[in-house]
C-alpha positions as a printed Julia matrix, in Angstrom:
87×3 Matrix{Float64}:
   0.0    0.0    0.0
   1.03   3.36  -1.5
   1.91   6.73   1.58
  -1.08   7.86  -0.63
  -3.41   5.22  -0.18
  -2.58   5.2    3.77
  -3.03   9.05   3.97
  -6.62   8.46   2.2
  -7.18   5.72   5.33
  -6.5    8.3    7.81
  -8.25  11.19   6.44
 -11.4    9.27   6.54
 -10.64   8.24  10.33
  -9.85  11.95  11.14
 -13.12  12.79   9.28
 -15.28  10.13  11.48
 -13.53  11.6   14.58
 -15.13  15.38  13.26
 -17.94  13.83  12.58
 -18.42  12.3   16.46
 -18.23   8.68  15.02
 -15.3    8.16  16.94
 -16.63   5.03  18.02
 -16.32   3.34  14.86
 -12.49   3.54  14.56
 -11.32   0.54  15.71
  -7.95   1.05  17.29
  -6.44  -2.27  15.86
  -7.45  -0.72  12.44
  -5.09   2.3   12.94
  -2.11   0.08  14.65
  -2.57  -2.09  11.32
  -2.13   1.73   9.81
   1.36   2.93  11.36
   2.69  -0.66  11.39
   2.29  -0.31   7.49
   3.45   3.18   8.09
   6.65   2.34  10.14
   7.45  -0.37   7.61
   7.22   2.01   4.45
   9.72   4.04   6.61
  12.01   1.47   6.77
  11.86   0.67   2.98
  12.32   4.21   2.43
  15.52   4.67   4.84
  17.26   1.57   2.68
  16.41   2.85  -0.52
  18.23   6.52   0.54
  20.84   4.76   1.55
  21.12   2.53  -1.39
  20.32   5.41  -3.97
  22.69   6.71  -6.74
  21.84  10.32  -7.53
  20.89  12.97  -5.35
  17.79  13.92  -6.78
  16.5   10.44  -6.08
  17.9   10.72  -2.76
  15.98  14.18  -2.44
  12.85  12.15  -3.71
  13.23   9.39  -1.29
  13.66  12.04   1.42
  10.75  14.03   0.95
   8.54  10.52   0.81
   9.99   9.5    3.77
   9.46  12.85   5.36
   5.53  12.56   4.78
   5.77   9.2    5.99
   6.77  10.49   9.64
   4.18  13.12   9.48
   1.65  10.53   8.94
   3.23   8.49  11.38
   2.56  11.38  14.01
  -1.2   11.46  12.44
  -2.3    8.39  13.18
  -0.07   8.2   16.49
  -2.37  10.93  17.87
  -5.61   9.69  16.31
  -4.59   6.65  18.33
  -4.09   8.16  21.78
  -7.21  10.26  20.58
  -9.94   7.32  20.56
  -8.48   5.06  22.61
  -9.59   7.82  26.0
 -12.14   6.65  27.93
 -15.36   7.96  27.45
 -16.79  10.2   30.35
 -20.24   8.46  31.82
């Protein structure tokens, strides 16, 4: 799965949590998110090591910069529904 594809994911959990349907985010779904996340990072950290020209590395860079931001994303969107609700 593509950073794109995974930042689609989270914009619609981040639009369920506007919309109060917080509930329906399952918090497994969003680990299964930045475990995909966290291993795209890895990929991406070989592949600047590994890379040839600097514009590639510059690419790679950038990607993997986007991945950390949506690392951070879901990280928060994690600690956000997994509160307890008030009674």
């Amino acid at each position: 799965m593509g950073l794109a594809k995974i930042g689609e994911k989270l914009d619609k959990y981040f639009s369920r949590l506007e919309d109060g349907k917080a509930a329906k985010i399952k918090p497994s779904h969003v680990e299964k998110v930045i475990a995909k996340l966290r291993a795209k990072k890895s990929l991406l950290q070989q592949d600047i090591n590994t890379a040839a020209k600097p514009s590639q590395k510059e690419r790679l860079e950038r990607k993997l910069s986007v991945a950390e931001d949506q690392i951070a994303r879901a990280e928060w969107l994690l600690d956000k529904i997994g509160e307890p609700k008030p009674d």
